[in-house]
GUDREN-883271 format. One line per 10 residues: number of its first residue (from 1); for each residue x, y, z of N, C-alpha, C, O. Coordinates in nm, 4 decimals. Atoms other than C-alpha are relative to their C-alpha. Layout:
N
NUM = X:Y:Z:X:Y:Z:X:Y:Z:X:Y:Z; ...
This chain:
182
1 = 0.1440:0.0145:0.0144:2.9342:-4.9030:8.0317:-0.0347:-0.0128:-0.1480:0.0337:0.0423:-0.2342; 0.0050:-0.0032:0.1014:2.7540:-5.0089:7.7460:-0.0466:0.1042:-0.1261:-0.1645:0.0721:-0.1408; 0.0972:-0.0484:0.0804:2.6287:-4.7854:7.4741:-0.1059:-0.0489:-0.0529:-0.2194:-0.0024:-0.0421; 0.1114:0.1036:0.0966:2.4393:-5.0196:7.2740:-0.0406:-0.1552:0.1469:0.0381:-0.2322:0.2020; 0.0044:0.0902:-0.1072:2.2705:-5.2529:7.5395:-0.0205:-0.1723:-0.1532:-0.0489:-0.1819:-0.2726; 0.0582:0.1197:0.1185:2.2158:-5.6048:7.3412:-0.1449:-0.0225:-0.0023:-0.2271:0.0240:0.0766; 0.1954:0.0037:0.0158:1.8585:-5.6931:7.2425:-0.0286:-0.1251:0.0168:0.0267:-0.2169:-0.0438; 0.0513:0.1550:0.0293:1.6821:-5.9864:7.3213:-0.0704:-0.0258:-0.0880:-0.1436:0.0658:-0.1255; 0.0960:0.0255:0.0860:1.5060:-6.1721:7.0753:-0.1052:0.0888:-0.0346:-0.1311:0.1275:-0.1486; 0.1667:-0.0359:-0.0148:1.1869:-6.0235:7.1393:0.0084:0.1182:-0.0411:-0.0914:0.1592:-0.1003
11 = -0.0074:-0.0898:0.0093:1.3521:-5.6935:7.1079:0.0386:0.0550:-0.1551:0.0740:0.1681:-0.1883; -0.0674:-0.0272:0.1651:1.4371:-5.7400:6.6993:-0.0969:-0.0386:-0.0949:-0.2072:-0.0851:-0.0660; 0.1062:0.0646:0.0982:1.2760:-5.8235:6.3949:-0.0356:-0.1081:0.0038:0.0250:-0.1806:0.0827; 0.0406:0.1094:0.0589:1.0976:-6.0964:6.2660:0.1733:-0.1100:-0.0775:0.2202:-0.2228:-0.0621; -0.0868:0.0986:0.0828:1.3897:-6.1879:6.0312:0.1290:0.0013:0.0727:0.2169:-0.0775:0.0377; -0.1098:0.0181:-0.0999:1.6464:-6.1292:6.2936:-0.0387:-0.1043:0.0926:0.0424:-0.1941:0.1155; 0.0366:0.1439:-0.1120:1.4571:-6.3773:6.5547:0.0365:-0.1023:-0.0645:0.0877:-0.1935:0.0004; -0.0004:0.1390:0.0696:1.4778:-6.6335:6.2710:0.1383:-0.0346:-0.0018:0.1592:-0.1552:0.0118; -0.1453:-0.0163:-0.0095:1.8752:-6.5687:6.2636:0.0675:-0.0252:0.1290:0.1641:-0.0992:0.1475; -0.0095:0.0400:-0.1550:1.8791:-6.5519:6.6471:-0.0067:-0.1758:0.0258:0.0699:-0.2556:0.0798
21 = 0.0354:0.1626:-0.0031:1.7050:-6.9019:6.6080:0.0876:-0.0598:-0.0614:0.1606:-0.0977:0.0301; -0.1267:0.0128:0.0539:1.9772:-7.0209:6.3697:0.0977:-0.0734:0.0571:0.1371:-0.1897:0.0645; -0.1379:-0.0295:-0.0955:2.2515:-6.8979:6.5803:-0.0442:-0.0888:0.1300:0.0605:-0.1205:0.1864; 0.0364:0.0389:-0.0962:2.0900:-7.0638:6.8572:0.0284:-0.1762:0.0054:0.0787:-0.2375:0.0996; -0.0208:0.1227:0.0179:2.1067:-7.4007:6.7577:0.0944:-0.0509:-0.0754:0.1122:-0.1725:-0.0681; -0.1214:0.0551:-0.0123:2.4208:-7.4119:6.5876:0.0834:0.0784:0.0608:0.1801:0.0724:-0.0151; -0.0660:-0.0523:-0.1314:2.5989:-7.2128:6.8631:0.0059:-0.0210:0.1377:0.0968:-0.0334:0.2198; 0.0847:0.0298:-0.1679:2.4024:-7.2644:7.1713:0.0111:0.1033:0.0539:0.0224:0.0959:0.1762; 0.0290:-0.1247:-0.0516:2.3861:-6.9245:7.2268:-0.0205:0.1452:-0.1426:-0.0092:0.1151:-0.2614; -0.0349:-0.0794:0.1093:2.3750:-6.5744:7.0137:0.1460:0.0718:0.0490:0.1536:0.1240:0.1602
31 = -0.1525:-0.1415:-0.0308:2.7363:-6.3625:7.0422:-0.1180:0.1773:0.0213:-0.1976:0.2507:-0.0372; -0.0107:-0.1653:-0.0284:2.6791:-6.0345:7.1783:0.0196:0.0624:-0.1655:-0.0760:0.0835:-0.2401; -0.0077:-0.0574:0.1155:2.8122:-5.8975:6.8705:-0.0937:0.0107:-0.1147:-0.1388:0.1073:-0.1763; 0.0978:0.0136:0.0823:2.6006:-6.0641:6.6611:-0.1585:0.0434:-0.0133:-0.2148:0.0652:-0.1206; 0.0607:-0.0637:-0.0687:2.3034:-5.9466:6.8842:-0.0569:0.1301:-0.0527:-0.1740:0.1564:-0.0800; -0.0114:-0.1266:-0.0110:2.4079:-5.5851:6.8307:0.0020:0.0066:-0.1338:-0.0199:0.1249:-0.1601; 0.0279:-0.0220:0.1602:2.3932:-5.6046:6.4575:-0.1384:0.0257:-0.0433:-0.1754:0.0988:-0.1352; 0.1245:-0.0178:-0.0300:2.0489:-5.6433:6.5370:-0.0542:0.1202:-0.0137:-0.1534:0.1552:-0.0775; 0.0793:-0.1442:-0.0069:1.9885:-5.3197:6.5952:-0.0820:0.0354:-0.1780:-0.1944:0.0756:-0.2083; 0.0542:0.0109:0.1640:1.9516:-5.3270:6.1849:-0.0926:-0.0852:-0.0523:-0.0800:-0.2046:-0.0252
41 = 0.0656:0.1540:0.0121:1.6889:-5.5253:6.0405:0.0760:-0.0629:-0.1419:0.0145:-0.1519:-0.2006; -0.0716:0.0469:0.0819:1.9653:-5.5914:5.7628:0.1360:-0.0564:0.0369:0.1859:-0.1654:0.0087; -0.1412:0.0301:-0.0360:2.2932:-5.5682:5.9114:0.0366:-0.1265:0.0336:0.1216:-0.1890:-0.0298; -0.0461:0.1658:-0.0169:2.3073:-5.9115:6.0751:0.0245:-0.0694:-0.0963:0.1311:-0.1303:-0.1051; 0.0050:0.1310:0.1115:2.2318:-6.1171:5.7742:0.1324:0.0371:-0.0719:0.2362:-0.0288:-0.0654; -0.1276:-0.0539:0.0537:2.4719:-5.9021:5.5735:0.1243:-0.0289:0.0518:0.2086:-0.0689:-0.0285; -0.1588:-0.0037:-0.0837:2.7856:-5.9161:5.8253:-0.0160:-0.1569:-0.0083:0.0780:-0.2093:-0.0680; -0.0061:0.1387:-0.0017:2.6930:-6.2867:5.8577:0.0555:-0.0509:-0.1471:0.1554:-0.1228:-0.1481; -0.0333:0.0240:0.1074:2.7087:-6.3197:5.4610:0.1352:0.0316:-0.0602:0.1935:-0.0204:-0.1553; -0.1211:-0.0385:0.0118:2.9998:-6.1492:5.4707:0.1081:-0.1103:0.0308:0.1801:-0.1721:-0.0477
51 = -0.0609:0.0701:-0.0455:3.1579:-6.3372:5.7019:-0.0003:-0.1702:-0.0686:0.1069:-0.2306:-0.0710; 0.0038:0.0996:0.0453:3.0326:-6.6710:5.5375:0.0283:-0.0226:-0.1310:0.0196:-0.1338:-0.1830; -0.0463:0.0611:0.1559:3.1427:-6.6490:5.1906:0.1188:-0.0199:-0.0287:0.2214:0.0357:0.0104; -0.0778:0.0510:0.0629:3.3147:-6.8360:4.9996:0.1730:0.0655:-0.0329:0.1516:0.1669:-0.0993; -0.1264:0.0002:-0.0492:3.7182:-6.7804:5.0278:0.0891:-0.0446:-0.0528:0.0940:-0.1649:-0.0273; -0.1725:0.1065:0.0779:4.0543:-6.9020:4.8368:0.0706:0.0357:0.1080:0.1892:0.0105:0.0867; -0.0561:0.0021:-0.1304:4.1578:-6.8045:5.2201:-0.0581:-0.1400:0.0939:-0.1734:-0.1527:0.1350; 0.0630:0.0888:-0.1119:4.1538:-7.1345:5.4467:-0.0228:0.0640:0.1018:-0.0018:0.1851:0.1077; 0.0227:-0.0670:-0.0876:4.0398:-7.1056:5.7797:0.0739:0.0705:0.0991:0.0605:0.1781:0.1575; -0.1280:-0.0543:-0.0564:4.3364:-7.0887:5.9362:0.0597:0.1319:0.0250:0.0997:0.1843:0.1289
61 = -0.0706:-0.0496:0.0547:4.4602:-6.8464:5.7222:-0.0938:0.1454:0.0485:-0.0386:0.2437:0.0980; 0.1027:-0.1441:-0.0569:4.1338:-6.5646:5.8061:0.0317:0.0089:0.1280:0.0572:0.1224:0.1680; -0.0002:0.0104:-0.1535:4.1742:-6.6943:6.1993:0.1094:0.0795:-0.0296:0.0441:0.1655:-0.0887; -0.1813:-0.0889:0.0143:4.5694:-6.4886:6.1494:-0.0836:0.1490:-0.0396:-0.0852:0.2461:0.0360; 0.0611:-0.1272:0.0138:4.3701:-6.2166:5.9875:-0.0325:0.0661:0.0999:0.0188:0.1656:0.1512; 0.1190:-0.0903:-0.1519:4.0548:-6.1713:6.2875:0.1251:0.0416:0.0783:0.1373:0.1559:0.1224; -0.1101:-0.0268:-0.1592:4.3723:-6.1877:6.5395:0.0640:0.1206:-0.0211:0.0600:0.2069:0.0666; -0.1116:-0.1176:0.0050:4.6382:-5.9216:6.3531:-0.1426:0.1324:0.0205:-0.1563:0.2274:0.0976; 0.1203:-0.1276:0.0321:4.3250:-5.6952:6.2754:-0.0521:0.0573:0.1306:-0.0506:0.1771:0.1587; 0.0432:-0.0293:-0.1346:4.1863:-5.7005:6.6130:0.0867:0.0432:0.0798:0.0639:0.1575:0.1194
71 = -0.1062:-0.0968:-0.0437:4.4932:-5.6207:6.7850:0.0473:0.1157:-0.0120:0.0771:0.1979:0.0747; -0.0608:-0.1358:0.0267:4.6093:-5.3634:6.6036:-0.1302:0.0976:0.0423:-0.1017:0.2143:0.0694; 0.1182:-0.1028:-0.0175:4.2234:-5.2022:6.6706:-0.0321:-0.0140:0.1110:-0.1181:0.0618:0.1558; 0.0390:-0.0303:-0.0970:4.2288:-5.3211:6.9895:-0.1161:-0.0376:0.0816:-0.1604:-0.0030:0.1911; 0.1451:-0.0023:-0.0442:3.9233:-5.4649:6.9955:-0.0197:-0.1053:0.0782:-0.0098:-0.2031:0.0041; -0.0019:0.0805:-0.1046:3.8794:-5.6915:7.3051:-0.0912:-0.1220:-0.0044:-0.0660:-0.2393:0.0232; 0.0570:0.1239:0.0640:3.5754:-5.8572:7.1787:0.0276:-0.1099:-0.0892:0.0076:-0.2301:-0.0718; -0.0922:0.0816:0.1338:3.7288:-6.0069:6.8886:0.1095:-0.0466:0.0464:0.1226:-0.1689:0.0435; -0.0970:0.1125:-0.0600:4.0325:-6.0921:7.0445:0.0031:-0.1052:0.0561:0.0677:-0.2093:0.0443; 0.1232:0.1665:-0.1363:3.8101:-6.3144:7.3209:-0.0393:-0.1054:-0.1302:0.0212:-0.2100:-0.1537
81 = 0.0146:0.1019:0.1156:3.6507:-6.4733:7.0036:0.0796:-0.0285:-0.0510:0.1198:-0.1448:-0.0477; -0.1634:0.1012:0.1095:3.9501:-6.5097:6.7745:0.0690:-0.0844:0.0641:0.0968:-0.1884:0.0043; -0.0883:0.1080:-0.0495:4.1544:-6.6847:7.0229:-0.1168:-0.1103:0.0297:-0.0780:-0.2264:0.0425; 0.0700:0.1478:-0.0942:3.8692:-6.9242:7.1552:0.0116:-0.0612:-0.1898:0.0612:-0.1720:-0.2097; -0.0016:0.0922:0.1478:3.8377:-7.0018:6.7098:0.1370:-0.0106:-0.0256:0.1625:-0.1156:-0.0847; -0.1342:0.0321:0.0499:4.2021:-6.9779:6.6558:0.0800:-0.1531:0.0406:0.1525:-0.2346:-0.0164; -0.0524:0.1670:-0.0554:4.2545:-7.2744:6.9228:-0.0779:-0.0811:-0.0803:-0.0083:-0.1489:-0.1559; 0.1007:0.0602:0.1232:3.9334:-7.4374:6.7054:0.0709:-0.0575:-0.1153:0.0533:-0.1620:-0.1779; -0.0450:0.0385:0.1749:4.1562:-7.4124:6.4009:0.1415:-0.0716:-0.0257:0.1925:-0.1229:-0.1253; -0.1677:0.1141:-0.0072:4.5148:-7.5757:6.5407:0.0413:0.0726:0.0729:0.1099:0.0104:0.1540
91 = -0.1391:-0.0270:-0.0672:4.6926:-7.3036:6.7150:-0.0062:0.0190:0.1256:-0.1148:0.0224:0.1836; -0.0038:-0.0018:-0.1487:4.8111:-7.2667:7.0543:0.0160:0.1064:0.0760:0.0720:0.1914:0.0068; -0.0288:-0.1307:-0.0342:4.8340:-6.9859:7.2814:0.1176:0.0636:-0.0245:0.1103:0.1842:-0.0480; -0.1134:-0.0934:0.0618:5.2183:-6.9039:7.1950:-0.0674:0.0174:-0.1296:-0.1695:0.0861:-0.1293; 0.0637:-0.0257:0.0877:5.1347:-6.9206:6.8483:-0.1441:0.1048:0.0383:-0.1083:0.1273:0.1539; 0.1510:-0.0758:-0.0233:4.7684:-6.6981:6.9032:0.1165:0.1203:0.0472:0.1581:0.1959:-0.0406; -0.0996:-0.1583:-0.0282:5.0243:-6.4083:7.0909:0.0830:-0.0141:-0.0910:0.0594:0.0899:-0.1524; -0.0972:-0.0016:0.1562:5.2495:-6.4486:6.8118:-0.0566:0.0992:-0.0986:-0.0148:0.2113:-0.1276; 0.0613:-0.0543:0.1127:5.0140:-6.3698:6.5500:-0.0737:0.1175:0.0322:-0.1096:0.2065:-0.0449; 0.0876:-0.2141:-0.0323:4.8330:-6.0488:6.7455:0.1173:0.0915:-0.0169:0.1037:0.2132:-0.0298
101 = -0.0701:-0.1419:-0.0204:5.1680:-5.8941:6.7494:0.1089:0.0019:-0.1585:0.2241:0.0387:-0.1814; -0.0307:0.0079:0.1478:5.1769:-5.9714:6.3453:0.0874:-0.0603:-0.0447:0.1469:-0.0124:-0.1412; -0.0950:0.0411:0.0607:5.4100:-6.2360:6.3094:-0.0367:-0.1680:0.0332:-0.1160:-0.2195:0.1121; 0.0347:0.1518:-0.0400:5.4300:-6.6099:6.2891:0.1252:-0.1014:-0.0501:0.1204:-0.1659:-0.1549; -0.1192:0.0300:-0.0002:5.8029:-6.7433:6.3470:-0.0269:-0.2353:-0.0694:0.0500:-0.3202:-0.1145; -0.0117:0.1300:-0.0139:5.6326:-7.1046:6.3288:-0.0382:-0.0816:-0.1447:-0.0316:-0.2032:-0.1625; 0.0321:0.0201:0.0982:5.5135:-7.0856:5.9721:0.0500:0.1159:-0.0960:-0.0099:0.2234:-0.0933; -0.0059:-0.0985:0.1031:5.6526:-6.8854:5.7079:-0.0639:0.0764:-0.0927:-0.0498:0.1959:-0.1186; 0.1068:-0.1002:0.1146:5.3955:-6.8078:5.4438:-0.1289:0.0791:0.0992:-0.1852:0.1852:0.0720; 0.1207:-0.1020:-0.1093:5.1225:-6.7135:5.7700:0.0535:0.0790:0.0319:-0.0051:0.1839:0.0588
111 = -0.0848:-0.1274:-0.0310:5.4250:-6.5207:5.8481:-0.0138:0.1444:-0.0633:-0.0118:0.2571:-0.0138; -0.0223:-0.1232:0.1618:5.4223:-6.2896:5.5244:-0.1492:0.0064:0.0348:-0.1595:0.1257:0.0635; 0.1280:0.0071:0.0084:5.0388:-6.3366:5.5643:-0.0358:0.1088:0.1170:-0.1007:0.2110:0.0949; 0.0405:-0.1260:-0.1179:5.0191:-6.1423:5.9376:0.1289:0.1165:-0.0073:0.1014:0.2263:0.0412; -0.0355:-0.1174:0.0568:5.2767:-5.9205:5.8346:-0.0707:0.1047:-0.0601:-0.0706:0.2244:-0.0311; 0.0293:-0.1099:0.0883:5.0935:-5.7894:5.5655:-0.1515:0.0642:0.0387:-0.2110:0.1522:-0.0235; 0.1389:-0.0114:-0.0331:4.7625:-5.7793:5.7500:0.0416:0.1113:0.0649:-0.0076:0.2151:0.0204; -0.0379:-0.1048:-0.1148:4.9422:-5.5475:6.0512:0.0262:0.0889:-0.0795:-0.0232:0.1914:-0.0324; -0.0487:-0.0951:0.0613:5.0829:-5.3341:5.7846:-0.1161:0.0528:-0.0626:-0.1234:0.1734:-0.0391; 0.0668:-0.0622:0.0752:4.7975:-5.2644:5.5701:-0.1012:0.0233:0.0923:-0.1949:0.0940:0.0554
121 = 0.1044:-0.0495:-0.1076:4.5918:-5.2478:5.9100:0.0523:0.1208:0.0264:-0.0173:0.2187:-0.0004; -0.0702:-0.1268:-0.0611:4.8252:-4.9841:6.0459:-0.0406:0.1369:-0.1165:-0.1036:0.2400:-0.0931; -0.0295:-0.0724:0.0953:4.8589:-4.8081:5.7431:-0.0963:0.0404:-0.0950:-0.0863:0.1117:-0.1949; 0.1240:-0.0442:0.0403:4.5153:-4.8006:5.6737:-0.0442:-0.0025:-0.1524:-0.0973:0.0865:-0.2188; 0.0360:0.0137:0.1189:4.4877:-4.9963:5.3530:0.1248:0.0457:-0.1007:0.1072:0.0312:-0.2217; -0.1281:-0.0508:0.0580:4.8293:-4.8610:5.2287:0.1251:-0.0394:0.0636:0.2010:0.0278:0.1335; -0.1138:0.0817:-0.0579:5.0766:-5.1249:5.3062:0.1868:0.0866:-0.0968:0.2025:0.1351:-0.2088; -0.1444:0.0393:0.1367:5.4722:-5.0914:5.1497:-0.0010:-0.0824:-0.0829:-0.0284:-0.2019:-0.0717; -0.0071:0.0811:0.1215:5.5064:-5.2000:4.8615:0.0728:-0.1776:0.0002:0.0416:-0.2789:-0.0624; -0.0411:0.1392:-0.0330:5.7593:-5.4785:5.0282:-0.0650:-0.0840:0.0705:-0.0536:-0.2062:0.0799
131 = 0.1206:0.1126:-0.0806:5.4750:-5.5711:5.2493:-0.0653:-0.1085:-0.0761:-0.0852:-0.2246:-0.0404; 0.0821:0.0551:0.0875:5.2899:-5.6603:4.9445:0.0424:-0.1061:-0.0844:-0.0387:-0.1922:-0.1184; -0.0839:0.0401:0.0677:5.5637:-5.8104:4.7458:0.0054:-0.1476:0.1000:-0.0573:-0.2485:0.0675; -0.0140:0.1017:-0.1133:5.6578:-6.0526:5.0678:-0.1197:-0.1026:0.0291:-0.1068:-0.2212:0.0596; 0.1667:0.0571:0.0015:5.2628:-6.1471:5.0807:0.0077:-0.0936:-0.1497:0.0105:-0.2160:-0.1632; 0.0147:0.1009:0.1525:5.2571:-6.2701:4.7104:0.1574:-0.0828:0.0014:0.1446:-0.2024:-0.0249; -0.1038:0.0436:0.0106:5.6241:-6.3642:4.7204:0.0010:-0.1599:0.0875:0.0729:-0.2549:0.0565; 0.0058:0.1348:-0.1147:5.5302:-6.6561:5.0247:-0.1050:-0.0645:-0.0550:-0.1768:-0.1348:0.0163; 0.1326:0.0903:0.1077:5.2699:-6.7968:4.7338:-0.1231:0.0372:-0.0203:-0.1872:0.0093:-0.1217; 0.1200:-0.0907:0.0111:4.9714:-6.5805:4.8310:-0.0196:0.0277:-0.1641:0.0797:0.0325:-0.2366
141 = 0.0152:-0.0211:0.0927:4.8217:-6.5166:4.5290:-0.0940:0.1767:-0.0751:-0.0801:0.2683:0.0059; 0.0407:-0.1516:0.0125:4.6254:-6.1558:4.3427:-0.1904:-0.0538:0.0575:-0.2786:0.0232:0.0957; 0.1604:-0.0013:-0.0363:4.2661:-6.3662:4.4214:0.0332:-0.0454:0.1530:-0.0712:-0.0335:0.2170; -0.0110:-0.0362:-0.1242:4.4310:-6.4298:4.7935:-0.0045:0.1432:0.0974:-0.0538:0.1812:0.2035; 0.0090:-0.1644:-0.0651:4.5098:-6.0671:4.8366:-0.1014:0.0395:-0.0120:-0.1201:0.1024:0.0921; 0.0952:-0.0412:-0.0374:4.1693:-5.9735:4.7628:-0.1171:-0.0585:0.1081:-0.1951:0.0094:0.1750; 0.0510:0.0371:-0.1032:4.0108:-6.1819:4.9708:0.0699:-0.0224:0.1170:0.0224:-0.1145:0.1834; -0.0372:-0.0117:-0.0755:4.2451:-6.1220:5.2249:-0.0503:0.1578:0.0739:-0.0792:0.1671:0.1932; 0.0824:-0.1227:-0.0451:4.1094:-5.7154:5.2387:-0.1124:-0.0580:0.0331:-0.1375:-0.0468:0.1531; 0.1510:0.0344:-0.0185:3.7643:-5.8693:5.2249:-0.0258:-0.0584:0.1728:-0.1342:-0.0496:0.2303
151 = 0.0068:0.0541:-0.1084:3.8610:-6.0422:5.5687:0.0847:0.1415:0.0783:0.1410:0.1320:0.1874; -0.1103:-0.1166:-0.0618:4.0530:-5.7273:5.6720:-0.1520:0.0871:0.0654:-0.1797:0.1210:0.1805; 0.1536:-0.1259:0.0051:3.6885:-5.5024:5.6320:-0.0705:-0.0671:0.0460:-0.1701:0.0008:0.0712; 0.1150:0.0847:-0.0399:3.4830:-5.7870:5.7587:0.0700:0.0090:0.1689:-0.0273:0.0202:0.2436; -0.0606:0.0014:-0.1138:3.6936:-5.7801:6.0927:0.0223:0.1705:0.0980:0.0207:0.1959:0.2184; -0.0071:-0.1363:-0.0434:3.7438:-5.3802:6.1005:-0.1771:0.0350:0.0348:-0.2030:0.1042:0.1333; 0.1174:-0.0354:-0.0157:3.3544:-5.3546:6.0769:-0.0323:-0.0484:0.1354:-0.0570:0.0328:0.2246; 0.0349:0.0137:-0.1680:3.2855:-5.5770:6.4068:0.0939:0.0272:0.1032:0.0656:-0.0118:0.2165; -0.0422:-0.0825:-0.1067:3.5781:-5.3792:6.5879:-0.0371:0.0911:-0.0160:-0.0227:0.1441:0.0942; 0.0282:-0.1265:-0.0521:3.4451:-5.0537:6.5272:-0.1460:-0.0306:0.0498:-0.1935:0.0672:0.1075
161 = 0.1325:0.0237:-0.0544:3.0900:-5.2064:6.6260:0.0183:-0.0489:0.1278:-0.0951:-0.0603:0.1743; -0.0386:0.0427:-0.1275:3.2226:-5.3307:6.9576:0.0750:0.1410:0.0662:0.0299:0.1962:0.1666; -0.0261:-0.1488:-0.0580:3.4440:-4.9933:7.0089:-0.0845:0.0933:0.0077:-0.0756:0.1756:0.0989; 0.1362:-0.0786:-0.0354:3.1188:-4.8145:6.9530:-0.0843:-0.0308:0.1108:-0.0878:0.0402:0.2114; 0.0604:0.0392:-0.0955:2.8974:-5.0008:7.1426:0.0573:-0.0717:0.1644:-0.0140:-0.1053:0.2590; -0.0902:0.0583:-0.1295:3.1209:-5.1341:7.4308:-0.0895:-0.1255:0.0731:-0.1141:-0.1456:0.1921; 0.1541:0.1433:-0.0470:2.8505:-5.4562:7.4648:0.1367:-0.0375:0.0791:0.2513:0.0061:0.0686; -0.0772:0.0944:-0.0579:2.9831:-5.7246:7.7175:0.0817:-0.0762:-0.1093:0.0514:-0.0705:-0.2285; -0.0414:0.1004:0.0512:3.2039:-5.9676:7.6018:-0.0240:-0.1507:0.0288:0.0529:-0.1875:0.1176; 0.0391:0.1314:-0.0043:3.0791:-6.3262:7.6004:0.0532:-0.1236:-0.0228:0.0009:-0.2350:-0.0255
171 = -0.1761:0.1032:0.0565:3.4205:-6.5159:7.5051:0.0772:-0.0071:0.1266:0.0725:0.0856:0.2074; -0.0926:-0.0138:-0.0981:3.6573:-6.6101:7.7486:0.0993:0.0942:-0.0186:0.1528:0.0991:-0.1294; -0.1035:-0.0977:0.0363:3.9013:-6.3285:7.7973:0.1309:-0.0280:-0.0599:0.1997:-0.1231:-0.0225; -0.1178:0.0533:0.0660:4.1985:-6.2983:7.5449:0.1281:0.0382:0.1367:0.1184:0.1204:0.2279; -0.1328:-0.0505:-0.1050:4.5376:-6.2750:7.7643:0.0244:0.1322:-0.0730:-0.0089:0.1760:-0.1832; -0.1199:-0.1954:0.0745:4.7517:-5.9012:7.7187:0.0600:-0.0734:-0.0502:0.0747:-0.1945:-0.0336; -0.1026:0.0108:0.0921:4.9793:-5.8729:7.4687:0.0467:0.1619:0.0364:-0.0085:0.2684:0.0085; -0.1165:-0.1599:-0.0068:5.2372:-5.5735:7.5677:0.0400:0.0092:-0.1281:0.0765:0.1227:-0.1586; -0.1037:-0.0575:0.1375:5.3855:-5.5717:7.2331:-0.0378:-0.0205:-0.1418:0.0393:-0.0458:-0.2344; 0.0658:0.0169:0.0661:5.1324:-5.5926:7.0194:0.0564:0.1001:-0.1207:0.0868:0.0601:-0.2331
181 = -0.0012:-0.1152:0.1310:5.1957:-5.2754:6.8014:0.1215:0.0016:0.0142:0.1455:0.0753:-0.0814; -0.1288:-0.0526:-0.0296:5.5890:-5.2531:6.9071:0.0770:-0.0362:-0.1287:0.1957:-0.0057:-0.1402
């Protein structure tokens, strides 16, 4: 059941309807998630700004992020979304279970890339030092690694806002992964 029910339009600010509206017309719908940010008359814009800035991470390269991040937290919403954008961005469902269970046999440097995401997810911001090494070592760079946390905290924020609120999910469901954390 949900905690946080979602709000309709009608039920948010002024400057959230205008965002709703937005989202509406280049989406054709609002995300649940996005919805539930609502509850703030700041939070949306913010998590949105978050999410929309500027990056020396391609897209690709964040889509590997949302996926390891969400897995390891579990978060069901995000998984539904990441895989429907991950296919968006080239990859395929092997690849997509690949990368939730932090690895990516089909590319080497995304390899070192969801490695180091699972590790410093797990580890709560305190990867090994070879995690880190392996990350810059596959070309990553010191202005990749920071904007690689930046996509780490932008992804942990809408799983603990989905593990809080338990809203529907509005994505097609991600498949299981048994061996996600193994």
């Amino acid at each position: 059941m949900s905690v946080l029910q979602v709000p309709t339009r009608d039920q948010v600010s002024a400057n959230n309807q205008a965002i709703f509206d937005n989202l509406q017309k280049g989406l054709g719908f609002v995300p649940n998630l996005y919805a539930t940010f609502a509850y703030s008359d700041t939070a949306l814009a913010d998590y949105l700004a978050l999410q929309n800035r500027k990056s020396s991470l391609k897209a690709k390269e964040r889509e590997v992020i949302n996926l390891v991040v969400s897995q390891v937290n579990e978060c069901e919403y995000c998984l539904a979304a990441h895989t429907a954008l991950g296919k968006m961005n080239g990859f395929n469902d092997d690849q997509i279970l690949e990368l939730r269970g932090g690895a990516a046999s089909f590319d080497a440097k995304l390899d070192a890339l969801a490695k180091f995401v699972k590790d410093t997810t797990i580890q709560r911001g305190k990867p090994a030092p070879a995690s880190v090494d392996a990350f810059l070592n596959a070309g990553y760079t010191k202005a990749n690694l920071v904007d690689t946390l930046i996509v780490i905290g932008d992804k942990i924020i809408s799983n603990f806002l989905h593990g809080v609120g338990q809203f529907p999910v509005d994505f097609p469901a991600a498949l299981e992964l048994e061996t996600a954390n193994a």
